[in-house]
N, C-alpha and C positions, 0 to 999 in steps of 0.2 A: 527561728528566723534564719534566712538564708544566705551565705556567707556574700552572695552576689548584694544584699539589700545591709548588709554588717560594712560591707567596703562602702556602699555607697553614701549611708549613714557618717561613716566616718570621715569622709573625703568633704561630707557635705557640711560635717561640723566643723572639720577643723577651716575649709572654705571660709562659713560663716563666722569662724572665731576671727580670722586674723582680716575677716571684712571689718569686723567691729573694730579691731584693736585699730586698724589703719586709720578708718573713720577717727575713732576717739585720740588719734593720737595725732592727727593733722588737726585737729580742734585745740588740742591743748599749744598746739604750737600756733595757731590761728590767735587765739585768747594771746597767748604770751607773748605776742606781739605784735598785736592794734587793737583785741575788739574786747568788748565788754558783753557777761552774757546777762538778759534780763533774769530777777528771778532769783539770783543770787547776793544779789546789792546790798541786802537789810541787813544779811547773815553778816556783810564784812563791816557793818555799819560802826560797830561796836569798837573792833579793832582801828580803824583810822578816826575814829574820835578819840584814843587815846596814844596813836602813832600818826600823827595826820603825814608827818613829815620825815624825808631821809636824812640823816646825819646831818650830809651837807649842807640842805635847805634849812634845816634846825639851825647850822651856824649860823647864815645868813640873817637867819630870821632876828636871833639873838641880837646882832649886829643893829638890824632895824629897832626893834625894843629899848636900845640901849641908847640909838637916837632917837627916839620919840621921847624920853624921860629928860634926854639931859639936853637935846637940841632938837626939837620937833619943828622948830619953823625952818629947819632943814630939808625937813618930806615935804619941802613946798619947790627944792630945786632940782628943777627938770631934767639936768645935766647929771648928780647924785643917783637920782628915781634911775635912768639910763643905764648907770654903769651895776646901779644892783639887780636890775631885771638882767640886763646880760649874763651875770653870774646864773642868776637862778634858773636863766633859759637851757644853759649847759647842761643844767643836771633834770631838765625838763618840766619846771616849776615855775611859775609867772606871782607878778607883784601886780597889787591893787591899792592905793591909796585913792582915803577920801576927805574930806573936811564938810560938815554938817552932811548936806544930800547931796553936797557939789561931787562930782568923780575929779581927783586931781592928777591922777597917773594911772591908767591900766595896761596892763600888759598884750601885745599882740598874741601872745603864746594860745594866749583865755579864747580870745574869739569866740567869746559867751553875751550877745547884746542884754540878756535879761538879768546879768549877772548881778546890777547894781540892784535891781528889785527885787532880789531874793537872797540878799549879805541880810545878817542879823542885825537888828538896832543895837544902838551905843549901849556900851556897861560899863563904864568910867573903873569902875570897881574888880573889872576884869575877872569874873567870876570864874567861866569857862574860854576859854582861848583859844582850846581846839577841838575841834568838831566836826563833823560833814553837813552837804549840802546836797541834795538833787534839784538839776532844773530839767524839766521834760526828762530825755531818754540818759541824760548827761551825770556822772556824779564827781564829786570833787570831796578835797580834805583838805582841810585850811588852817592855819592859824593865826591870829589877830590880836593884835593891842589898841585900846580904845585908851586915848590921850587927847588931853589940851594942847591949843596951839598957844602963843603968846596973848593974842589976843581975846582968849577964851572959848573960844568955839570950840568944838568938840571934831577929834578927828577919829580917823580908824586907820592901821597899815596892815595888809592881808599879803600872807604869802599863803597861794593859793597852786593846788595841783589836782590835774583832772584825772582821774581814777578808774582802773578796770579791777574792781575786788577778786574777782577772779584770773582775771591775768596774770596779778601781783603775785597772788598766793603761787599759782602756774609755776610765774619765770623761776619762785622759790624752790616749791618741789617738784619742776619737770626732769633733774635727774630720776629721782626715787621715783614718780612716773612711768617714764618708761622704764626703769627696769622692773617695775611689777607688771608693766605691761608686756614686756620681753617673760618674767617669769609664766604669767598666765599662758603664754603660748605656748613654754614650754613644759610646763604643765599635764594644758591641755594633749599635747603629741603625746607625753608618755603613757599618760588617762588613756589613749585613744592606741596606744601603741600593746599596752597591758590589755586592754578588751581582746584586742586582736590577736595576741599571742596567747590569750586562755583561749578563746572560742577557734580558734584555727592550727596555728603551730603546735601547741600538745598534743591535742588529736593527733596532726600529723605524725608527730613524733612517735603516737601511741602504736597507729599503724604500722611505720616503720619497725616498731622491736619488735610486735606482733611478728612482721611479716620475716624479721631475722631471726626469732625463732620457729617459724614453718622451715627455712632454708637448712636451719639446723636440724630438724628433723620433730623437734618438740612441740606438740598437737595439744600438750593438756595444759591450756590454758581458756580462756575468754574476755574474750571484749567487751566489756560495759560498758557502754555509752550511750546515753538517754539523750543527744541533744537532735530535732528533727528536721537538720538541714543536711547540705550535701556532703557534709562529711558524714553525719549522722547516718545516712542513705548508704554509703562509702563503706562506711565501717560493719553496718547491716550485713551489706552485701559479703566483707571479709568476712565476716564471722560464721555466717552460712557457707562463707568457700573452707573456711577450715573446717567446719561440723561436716561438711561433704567429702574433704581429705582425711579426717579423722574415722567417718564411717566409711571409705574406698579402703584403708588399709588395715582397719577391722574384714573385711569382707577379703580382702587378700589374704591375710591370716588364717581368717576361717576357712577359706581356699585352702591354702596350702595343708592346713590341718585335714579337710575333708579328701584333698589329693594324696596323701600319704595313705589315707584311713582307706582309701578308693584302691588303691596301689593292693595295701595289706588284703582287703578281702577280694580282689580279683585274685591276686596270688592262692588266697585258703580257698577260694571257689574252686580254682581249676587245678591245683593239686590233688583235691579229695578224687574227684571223677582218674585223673592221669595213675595215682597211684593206684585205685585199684585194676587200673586197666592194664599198669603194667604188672600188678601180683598176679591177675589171673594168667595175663600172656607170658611169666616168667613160672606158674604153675601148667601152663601147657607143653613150654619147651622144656621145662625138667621131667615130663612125664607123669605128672601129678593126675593130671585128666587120663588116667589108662584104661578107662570103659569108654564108650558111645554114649551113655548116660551123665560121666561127669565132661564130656568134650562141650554136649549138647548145653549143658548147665553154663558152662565156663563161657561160650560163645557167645549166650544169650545174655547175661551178666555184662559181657565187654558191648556187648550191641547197645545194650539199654544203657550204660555209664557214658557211650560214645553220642547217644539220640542226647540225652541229658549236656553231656558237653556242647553239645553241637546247638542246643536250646538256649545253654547260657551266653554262647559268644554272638548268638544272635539277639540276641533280645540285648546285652552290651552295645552292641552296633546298634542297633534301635535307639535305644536310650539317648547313645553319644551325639547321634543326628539331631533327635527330636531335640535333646538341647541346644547345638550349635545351631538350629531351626533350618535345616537344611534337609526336612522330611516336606515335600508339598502337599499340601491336603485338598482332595479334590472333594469340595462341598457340592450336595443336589439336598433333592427334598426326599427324606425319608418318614415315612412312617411308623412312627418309634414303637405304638402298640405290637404292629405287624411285625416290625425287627426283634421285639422282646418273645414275643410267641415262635417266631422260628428260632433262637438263640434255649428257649428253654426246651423245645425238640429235640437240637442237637444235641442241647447236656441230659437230656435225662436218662438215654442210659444208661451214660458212662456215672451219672449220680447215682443209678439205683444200686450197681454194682458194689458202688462203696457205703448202699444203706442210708444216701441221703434224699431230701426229699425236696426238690427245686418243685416250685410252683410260682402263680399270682397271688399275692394277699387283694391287691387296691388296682385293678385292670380300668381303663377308661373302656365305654361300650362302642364309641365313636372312633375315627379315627384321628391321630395328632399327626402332624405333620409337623417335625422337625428339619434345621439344615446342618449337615451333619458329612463328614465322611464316614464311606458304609464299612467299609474294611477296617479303620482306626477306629473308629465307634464299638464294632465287633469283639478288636481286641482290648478294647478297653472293659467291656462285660465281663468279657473271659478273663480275665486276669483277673477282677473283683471276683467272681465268681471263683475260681481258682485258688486264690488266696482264702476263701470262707472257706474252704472243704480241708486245707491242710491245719484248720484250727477248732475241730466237733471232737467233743469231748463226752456228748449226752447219747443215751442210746436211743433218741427218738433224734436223728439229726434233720435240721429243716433249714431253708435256703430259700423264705420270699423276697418276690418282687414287686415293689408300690410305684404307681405315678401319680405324680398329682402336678395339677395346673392352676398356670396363672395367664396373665393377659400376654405375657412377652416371655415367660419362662416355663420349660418343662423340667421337673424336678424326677430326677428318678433313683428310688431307695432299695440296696439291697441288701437285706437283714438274714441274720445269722443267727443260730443260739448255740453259739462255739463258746470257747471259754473267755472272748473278750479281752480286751486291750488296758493294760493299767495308766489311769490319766494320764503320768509323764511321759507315757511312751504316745501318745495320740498325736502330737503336735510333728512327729518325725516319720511317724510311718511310710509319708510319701517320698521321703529321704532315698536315693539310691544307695543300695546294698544295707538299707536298715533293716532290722529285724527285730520285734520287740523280744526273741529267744535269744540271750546273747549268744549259746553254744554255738549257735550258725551250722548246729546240725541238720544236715539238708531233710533227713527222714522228718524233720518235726515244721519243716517251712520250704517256703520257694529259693530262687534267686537272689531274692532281695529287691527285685528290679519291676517287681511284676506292677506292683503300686506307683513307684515312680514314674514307670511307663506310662499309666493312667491318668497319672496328674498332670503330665509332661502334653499327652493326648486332648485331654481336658480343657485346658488352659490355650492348645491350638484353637479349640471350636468356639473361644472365648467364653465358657463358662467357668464354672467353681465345683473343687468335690473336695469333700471333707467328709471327719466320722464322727462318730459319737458312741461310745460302747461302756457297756458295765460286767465289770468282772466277775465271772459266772453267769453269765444272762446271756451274752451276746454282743456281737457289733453289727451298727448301720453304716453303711457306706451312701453317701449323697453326691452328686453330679447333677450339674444343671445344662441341658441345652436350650439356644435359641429357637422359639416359636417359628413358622414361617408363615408370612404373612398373607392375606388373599391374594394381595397384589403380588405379591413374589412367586406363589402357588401358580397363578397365569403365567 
């Protein structure tokens, strides 16, 4: 749920609560004082047939009882009748007297015309005395003494009071009312204030120490939070920006470690070639070379350590470009059969010389036309190529070439039966200045760079190259370039 529909939920109950509580509590004060609610009436039935009357109208009443027993042809004087209705009007209660069916005094208070045809008949005996009445929507609670006059008739005197059951009980408990009503609401806010502080504020909270320990530097942690709204989203999002700071400064690390490691073998690469170049030119000026025979040796020695130095800082500078991507590659259409057949021209016979044997295994008969740069492509062979012949171990040495085709890819293999790559070292090969020989004896390998170069090349023409080799068997070297299309072909 989404914190925007969390607020509004909330805003909208507690809205709705304190509509109710308003409603319900202008009612209770509506009831408690004027109105009577239907519905309610029966429930209070009970109670004012056993309390019909308040204290005061009880005295009164008493009063009246006490004349009816000892002077009853006194409830026949209008003037008396008068001054006890006055009393009892005060306390909001009205007087009824009658003698047989005759009405001898009712009170203006009543303002009930049907009220004489709905009084109880006489019970001399006075069984029950107090009781309720309903006329129409009207209810009352009365109490009554049925007595003789002097002359024997039968009378009644009612002290009578018109009744809101509900009201009563109301005016009773509308303190404890509203303060349950007061509690409910305040209740309800904290209910609605606790939702709100789990489903929003902790999060937030959670983020924040998250985010003061990234500022501290401390990455190994995670944020767990399963809930799928916009904190949820929020937090998502944090936890992917620390797994991406946490992997930027692993990757900096490995940096720094491969910078150092880059540092160290460019040092051991180009010391090997400088020292011997300065033994032989400090074996020249000591006179070491005293024939024409050892001068010739010595020169040729500094010439060939000087083409070798001169190979490695070039192919370093290669390297450094193709990585910062600041080599441009000029892509056309090349036909990759035709470029593999002049490529194994040029090697073979500088291969045969060293006894190996470059050929096709898997030639297409047709021609392929790849898009390619022709010169980075070039040196991208040479180098695989290159890299095979410093690792023949067999005295039958062989160096094929396979293509094979797909609809959008050319795949092209060049296999070796050298002495093969141990699986941990496969995944690094393409590494700059890796070598799976750790001696980094130049007579036993290249550069270092010659692979990297390749993969660096590779990866320009947007394809893929990787190996695969078994130890004492051989290795395959794979590279994939882009097909070109008819329509590109035009």
């Amino acid at each position: 749920m989404s914190i925007r529909i969390k607020l509004l939920l909330s805003f909208t109950g507690m809205l709705v609560i304190s509509l109710l509580v308003f409603v319900l509590t202008a009612s209770l004060f509506t009831v408690a004082a004027t109105g009577d609610i239907r519905g309610v009436r029966d429930f209070y039935k009970v109670h004012y047939q056993v309390n019909p009357l308040t204290e005061q109208e009880e005295s009164i009443f008493l009063e009246l009882k006490y004349l009816a027993k000892n002077e009853p042809d006194g409830l026949l004087d209008q003037e008396l009748l008068k001054e006890y209705d006055f009393k009892l009007r005060t306390v909001r209660a009205g007087l009824y007297v009658r003698k047989e069916n005759l009405q001898v005094y009712e009170s203006n208070t009543l303002n009930q015309p049907e009220l004489e045809a709905n009084l109880p008949p006489f019970d001399l005996n006075n069984n029950q005395i107090r009781n309720t009445l309903s006329i129409g929507e009207r209810f009352y609670a009365y109490a009554k003494f049925d007595f003789q006059f002097s002359d024997e008739t039968k009378g009644s005197v009612y002290v009578i009071r018109e009744r809101s059951p509900f009201g009563e009980v109301t005016r009773k408990l509308l303190p404890i009312l509203v303060l349950s009503l007061v509690g409910i609401i305040v209740v309800a806010n904290v209910m609605l204030y606790r939702w709100i502080t789990r489903s929003v504020v902790k999060p937030l909270d959670l983020l924040r120490n998250s985010a003061e320990h990234i500022k501290e530097g401390n990455l190994q942690f995670t944020l767990d939070m399963h809930s799928k709204d916009e904190i949820g989203q929020l937090n998502e999002t944090f936890e992917n920006m620390r797994k991406r700071l946490h992997e930027s400064i692993q990757l900096r690390l490995r940096d720094e470690e491969n910078r150092k490691e880059l540092i160290s073998n460019i040092s051991h690469d180009l010391r090997t070639p400088i020292t011997n170049i300065k033994g032989y030119v400090e074996g020249i000026r000591d006179g070491v070379a005293d024939t024409p025979e050892k001068m010739d040796k010595y020169v040729n020695i500094i010439y060939t350590k000087t083409i070798d130095l001169d190979k490695l800082v070039d192919e370093l500078f290669l390297y450094s470009k193709l990585d910062l991507k600041q080599v441009p590659f000029m892509f056309e259409h090349v036909d990759i059969v035709g470029f593999i057949d002049d490529c194994i021209d040029e090697q073979r016979y500088v291969m045969e010389e060293k006894d190996i044997r470059l050929e096709w295994k898997e030639r297409p008969g047709d021609p392929v036309e790849v898009i390619a740069d022709l010169e980075k492509l070039k040196r991208t062979v040479l180098n695989i190529i290159g890299n095979a012949q410093n690792f023949m171990d067999k005295g039958q040495k062989n160096i094929g070439v396979s293509i094979r085709l797909s609809p959008e890819w050319v795949t092209v293999e060049i296999r070796d039966n050298g002495t093969g790559i141990a699986p941990e070292s496969i995944p690094y090969i393409f590494e700059r200045f890796y070598r799976a020989e750790p001696s980094r004896n130049s007579s036993t390998g290249g550069s270092g760079l010659g692979l990297a170069i390749a993969g660096q090349i590779i990866e320009g023409h947007g394809g893929q190259i990787w190996a695969e080799s078994e130890l004492g068997v051989g290795t395959s070297l794979y590279f994939t370039l882009k097909r070109a299309t008819r329509k590109e072909a035009r």
